[in-house]
C-alpha positions in Angstrom: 186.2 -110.5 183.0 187.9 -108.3 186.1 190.3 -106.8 184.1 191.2 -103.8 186.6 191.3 -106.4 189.2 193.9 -109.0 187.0 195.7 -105.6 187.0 195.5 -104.8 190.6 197.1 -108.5 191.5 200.1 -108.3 189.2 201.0 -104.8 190.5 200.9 -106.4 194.3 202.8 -109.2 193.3 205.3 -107.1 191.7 205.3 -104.9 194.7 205.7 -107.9 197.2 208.8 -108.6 194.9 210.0 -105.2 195.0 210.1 -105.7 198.9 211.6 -108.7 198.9 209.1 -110.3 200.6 209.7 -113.6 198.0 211.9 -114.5 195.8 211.4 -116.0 191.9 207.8 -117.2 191.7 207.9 -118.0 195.2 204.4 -117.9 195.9 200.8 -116.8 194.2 198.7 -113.7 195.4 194.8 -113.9 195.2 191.8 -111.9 195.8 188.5 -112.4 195.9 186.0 -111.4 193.1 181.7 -111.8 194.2 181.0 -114.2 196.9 182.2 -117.4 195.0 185.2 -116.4 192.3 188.7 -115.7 193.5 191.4 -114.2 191.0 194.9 -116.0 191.3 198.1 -115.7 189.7 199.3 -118.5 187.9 201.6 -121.2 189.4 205.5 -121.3 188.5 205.3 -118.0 186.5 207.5 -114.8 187.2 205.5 -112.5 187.8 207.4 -109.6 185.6 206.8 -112.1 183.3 202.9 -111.8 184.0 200.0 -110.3 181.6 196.6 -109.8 182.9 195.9 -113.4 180.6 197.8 -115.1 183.1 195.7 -114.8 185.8 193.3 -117.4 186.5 189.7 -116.9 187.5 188.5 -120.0 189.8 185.8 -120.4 192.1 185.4 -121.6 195.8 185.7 -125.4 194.8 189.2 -124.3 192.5 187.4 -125.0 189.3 188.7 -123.0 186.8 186.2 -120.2 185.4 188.7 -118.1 183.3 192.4 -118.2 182.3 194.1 -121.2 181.0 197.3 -121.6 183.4 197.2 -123.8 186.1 196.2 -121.9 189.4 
């Protein structure tokens, strides 16, 4: 489920990287999916380290839909 979008977030958090904008896994990036599902990258991972698995799929109450790393 929202595989170009799991794509789309790893290649912004490796760009927010690339800029320096954090350092290690200092921070998750997110984006909405539909009304009520967000996609989020995992917590504590580096994000080179990242495959589209990783990301998490939660909705609006931070329930876990997809993905089984912590969000």
């Amino acid at each position: 489920m929202f595989e170009k979008e799991k794509r789309e977030i790893l290649d912004a958090a490796l760009e927010i990287k690339k800029c320096n904008l954090i350092s290690l896994s200092g921070g998750n990036v997110s984006m909405r999916a539909g009304e009520n599902l967000f996609l989020v990258t995992p917590s504590g991972m580096i994000y080179e380290e990242m495959t589209a698995d990783d990301v998490v799929v939660i909705d609006r109450d931070c329930r876990v839909v997809e993905g089984t790393r912590k969000p």
